[in-house]
One Martini backbone bead per residue (centre of mass of N, CA, C, O) as a GRO file, in nm:
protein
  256
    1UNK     BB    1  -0.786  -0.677   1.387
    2UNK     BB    2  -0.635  -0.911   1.424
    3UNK     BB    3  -0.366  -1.016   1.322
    4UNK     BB    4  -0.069  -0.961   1.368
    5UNK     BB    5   0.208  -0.846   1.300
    6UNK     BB    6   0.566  -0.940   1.261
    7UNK     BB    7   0.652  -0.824   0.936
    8UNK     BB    8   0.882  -0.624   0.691
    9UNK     BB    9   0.892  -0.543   0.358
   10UNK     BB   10   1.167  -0.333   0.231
   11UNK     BB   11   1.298  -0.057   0.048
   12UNK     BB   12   1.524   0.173  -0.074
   13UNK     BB   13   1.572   0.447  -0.232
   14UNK     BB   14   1.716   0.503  -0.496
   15UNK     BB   15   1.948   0.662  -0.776
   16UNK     BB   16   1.660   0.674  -0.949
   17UNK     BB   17   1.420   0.795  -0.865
   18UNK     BB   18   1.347   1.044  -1.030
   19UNK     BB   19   1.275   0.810  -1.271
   20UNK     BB   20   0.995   0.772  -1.199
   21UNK     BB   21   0.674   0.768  -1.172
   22UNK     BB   22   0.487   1.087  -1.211
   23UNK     BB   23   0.199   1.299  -1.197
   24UNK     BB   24   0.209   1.549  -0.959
   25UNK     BB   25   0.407   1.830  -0.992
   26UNK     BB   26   0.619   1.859  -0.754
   27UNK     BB   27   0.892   1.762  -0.833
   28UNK     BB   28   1.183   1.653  -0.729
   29UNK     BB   29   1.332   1.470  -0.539
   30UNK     BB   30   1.538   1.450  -0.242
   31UNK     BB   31   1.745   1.153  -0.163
   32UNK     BB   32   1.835   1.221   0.118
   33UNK     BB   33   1.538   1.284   0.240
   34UNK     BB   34   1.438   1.020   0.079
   35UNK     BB   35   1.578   0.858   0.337
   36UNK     BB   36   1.495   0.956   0.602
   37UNK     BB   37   1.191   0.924   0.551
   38UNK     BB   38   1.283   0.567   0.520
   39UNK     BB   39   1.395   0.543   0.841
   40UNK     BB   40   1.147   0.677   0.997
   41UNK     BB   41   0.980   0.443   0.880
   42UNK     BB   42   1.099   0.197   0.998
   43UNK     BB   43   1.130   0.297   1.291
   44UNK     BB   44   0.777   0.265   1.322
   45UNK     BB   45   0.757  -0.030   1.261
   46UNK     BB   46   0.924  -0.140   1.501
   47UNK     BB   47   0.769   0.013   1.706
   48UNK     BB   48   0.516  -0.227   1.613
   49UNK     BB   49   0.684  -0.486   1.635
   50UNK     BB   50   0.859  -0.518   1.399
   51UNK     BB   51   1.017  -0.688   1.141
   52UNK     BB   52   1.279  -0.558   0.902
   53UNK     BB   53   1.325  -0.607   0.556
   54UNK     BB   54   1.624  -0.469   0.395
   55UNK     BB   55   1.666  -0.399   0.075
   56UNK     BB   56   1.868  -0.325  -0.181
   57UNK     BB   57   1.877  -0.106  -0.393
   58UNK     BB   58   1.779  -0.050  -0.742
   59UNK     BB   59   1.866   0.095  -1.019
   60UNK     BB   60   1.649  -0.022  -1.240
   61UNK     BB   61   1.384   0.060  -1.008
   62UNK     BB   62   1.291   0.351  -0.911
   63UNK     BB   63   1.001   0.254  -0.754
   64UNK     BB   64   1.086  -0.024  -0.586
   65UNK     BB   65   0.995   0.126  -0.301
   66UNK     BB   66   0.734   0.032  -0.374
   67UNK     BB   67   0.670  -0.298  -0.236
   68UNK     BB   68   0.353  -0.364  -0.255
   69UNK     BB   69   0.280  -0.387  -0.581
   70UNK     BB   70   0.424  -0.696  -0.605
   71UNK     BB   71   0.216  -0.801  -0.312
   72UNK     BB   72   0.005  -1.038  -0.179
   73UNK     BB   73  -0.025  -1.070   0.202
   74UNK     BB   74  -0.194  -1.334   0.384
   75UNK     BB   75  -0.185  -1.541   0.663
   76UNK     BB   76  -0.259  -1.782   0.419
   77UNK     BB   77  -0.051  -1.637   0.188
   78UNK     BB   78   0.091  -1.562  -0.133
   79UNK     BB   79   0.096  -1.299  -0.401
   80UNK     BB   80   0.206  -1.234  -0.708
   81UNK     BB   81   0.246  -1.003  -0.886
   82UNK     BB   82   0.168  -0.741  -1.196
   83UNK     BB   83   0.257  -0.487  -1.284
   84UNK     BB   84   0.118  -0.225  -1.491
   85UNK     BB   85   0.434  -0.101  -1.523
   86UNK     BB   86   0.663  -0.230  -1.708
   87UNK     BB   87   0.906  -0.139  -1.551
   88UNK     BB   88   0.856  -0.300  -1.279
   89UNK     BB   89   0.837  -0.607  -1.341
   90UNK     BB   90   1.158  -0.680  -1.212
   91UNK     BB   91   1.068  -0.689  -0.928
   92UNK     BB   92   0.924  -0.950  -0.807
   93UNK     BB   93   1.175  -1.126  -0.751
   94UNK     BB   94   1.290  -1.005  -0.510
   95UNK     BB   95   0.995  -1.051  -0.360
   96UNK     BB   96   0.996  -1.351  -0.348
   97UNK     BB   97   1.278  -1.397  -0.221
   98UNK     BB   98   1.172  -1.276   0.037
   99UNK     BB   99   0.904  -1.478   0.082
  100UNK     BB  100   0.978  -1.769   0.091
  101UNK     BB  101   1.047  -1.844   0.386
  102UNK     BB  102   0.705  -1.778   0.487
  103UNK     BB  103   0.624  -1.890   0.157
  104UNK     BB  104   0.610  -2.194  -0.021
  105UNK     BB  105   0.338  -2.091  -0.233
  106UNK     BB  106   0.343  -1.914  -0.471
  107UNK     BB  107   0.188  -1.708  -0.630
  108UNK     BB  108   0.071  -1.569  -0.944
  109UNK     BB  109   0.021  -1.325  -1.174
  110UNK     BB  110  -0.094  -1.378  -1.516
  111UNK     BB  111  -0.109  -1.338  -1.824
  112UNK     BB  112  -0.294  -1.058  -1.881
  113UNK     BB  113  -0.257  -1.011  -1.607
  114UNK     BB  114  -0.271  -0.670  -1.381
  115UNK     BB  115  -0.109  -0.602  -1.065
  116UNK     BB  116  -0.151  -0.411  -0.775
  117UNK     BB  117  -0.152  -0.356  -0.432
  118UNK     BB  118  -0.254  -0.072  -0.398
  119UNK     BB  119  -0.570  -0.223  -0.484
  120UNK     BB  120  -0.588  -0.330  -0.234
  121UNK     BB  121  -0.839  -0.400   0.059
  122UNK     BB  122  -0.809  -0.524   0.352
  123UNK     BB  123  -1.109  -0.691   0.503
  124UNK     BB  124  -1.089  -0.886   0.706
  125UNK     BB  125  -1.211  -1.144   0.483
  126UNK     BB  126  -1.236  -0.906   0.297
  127UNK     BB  127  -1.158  -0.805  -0.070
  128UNK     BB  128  -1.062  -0.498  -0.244
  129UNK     BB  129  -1.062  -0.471  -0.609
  130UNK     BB  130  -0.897  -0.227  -0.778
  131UNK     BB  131  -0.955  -0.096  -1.129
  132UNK     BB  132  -0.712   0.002  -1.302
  133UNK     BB  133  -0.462   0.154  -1.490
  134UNK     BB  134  -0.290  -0.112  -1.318
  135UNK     BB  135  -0.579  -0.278  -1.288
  136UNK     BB  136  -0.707  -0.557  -1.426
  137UNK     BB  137  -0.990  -0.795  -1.467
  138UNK     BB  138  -0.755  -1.053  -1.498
  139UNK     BB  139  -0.612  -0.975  -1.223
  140UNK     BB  140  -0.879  -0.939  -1.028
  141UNK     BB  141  -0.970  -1.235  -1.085
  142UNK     BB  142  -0.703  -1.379  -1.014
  143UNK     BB  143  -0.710  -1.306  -0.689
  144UNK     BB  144  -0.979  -1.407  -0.623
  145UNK     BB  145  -0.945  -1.682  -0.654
  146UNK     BB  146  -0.759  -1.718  -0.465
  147UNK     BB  147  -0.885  -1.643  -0.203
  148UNK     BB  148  -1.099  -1.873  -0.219
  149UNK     BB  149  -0.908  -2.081  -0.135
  150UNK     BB  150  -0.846  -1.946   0.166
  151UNK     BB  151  -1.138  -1.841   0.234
  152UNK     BB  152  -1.211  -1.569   0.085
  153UNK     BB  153  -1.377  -1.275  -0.001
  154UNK     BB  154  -1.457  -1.052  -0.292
  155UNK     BB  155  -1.437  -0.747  -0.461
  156UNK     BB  156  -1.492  -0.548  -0.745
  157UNK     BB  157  -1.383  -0.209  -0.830
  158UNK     BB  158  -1.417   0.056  -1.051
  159UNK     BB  159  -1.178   0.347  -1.097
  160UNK     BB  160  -1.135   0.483  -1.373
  161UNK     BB  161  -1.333   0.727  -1.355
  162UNK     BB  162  -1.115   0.823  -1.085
  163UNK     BB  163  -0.863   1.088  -1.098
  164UNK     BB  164  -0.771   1.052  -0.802
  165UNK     BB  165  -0.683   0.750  -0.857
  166UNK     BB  166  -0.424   0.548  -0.900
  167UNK     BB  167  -0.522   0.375  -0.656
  168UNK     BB  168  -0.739   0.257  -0.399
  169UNK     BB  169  -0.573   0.340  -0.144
  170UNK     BB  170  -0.560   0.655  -0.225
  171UNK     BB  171  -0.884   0.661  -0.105
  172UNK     BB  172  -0.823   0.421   0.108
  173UNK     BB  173  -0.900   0.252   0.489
  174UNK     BB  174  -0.860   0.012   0.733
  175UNK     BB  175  -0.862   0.003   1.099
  176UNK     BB  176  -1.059  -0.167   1.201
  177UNK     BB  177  -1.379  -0.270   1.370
  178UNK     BB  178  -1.545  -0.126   1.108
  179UNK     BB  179  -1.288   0.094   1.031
  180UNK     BB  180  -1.278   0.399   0.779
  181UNK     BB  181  -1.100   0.565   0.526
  182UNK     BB  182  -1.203   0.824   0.337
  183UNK     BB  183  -1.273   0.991   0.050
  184UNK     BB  184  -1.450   1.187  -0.080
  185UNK     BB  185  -1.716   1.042  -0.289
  186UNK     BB  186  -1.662   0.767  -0.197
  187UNK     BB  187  -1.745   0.425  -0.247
  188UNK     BB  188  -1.808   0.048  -0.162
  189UNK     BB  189  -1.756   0.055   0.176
  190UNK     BB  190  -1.763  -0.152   0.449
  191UNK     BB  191  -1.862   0.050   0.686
  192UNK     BB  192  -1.934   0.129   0.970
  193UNK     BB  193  -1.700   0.388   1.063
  194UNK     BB  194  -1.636   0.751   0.878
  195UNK     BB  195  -1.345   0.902   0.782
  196UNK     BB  196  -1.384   1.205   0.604
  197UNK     BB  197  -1.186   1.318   0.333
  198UNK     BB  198  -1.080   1.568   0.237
  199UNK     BB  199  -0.904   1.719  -0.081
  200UNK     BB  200  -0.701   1.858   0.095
  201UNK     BB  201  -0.636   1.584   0.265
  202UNK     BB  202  -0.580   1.316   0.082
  203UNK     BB  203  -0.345   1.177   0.132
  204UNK     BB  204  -0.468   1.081   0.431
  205UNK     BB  205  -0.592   0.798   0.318
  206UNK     BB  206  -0.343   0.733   0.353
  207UNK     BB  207  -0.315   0.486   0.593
  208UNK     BB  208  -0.212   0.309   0.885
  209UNK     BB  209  -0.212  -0.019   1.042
  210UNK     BB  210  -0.067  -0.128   1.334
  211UNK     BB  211  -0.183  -0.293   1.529
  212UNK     BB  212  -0.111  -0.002   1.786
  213UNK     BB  213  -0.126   0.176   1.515
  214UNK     BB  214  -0.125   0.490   1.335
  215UNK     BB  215   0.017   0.560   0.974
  216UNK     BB  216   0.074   0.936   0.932
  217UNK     BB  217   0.071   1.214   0.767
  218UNK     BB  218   0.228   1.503   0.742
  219UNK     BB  219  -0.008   1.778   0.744
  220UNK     BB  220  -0.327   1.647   0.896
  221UNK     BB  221  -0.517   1.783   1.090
  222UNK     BB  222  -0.829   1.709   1.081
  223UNK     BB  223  -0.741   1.344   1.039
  224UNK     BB  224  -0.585   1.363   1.338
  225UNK     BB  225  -0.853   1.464   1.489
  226UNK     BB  226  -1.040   1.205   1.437
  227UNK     BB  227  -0.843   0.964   1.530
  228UNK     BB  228  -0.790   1.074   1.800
  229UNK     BB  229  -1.041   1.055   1.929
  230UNK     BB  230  -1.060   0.737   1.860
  231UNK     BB  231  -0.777   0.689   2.012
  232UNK     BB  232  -0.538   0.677   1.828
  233UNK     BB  233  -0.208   0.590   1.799
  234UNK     BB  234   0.017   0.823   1.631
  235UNK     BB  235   0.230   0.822   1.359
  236UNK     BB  236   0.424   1.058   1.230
  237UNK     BB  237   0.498   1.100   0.885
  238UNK     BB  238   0.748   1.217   0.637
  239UNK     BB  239   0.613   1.238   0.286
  240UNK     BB  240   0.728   1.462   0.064
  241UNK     BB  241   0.926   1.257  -0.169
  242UNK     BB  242   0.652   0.989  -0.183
  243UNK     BB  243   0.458   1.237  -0.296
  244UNK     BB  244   0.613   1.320  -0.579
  245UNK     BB  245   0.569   0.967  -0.653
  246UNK     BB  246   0.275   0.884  -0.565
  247UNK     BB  247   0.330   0.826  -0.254
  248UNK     BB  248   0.289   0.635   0.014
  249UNK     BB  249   0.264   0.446   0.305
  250UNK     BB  250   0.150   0.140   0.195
  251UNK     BB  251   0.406   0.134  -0.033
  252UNK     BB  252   0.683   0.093   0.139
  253UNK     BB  253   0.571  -0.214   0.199
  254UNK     BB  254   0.514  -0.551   0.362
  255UNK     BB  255   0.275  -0.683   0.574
  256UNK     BB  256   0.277  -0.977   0.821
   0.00000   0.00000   0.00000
């Protein structure tokens, strides 16, 4: 798998939760539940070894808790994004402060380009950066260049034309090993072995590797039948509330 993590930060969502973006059409949050269901998930990065370092939330910033969006971060390096939903925006500073003791010289995505975290999908030394709603040309071009920097390679995909996608890792997830999970249709994905994800179970293609562990949303059992087979060892948590709001579980943190 390479590097292990030992570090992650979140933020727990606030009291303005319900007034982020979402297209779901699933009705709103309910915030005592995303609270529940995002201390459960803190208990799981735990679980696998991380120190979580949680932020305080702000209610300024309603999407705030998927804290993956704010920046790219690699055993190498961090570059702070710059989010393509303007409302966004203000969650960087936050999230550069955060990252500061940990690397000292942070890199940032500058105007006119936009960056999501959620279109990133690092496999092995290359980054797969999806061109989406949310990132632009100039901001996929602006990372790539970075990544080279620190001796990664790049491929830039086009997603923009794929309705079922919001970000690149809506529909795609790497476990190492050269194991993807990856949904249905989708392709671009240099994977030895992949898990085909049906669009019935479409939101489990968002799953986390850590360490010894991945992290699978719960309710989706064919996929956890695939992996369960592959060996791998599962942490099933509810994200009911996060998935209201277009959230995955590769959203809620920033590992490394």
């Amino acid at each position: 798998m390479g590097t292990a993590f030992s570090h992650a930060i979140v933020r727990p969502p606030c009291a303005s939760f319900a007034e982020g973006i979402s297209a779901a059409n699933a009705g709103p949050p309910d915030l005592k539940l995303a609270l529940e269901q995002h201390e459960r998930y803190c208990d799981a990065l735990r679980t696998c070894g991380l120190q979580v370092t949680c932020l305080q939330p702000d209610p300024r910033y309603p999407d705030g808790t998927f804290v993956e969006d704010t920046a790219v971060v690699t055993e190498r390096g961090a570059i702070l994004a710059r989010p393509g939903a303007p409302s966004r925006t203000g969650e960087v500073a936050g999230i550069g402060a955060a990252l500061g003791p940990y690397f000292s010289d942070l890199a940032q995505i500058a105007a006119p380009g936009t960056l999501d975290g959620g279109d990133i999908c690092q496999v092995d030394e290359h980054f797969l950066i999806g061109v989406s709603a949310r990132t632009n040309e100039q901001g996929a071009a602006q990372l790539a260049a970075c990544l080279r920097t620190w001796n990664y390679t790049a491929s830039i995909l086009d997603i923009r034309a794929d309705p079922k996608l919001l970000h690149l890792k809506t529909g795609i997830a790497y476990l190492g090993e050269g194991v993807g999970v990856v949904l249905e249709g989708e392709s671009g994905a240099p994977f030895r072995d992949v898990v085909v994800v049906s669009a019935a179970e479409g939101y489990a293609a968002n799953c986390v590797r850590i360490n010894d562990a991945v992290l699978l949303a719960a309710g989706y059992p064919r996929v956890q039948d695939a992996l369960q087979r592959r060996g791998y060892k599962l942490l099933i948590l509810q994200m009911s509330e996060f998935r209201k709001m277009d959230g995955g579980l590769s959203c809620l943190s920033l590992r490394f």
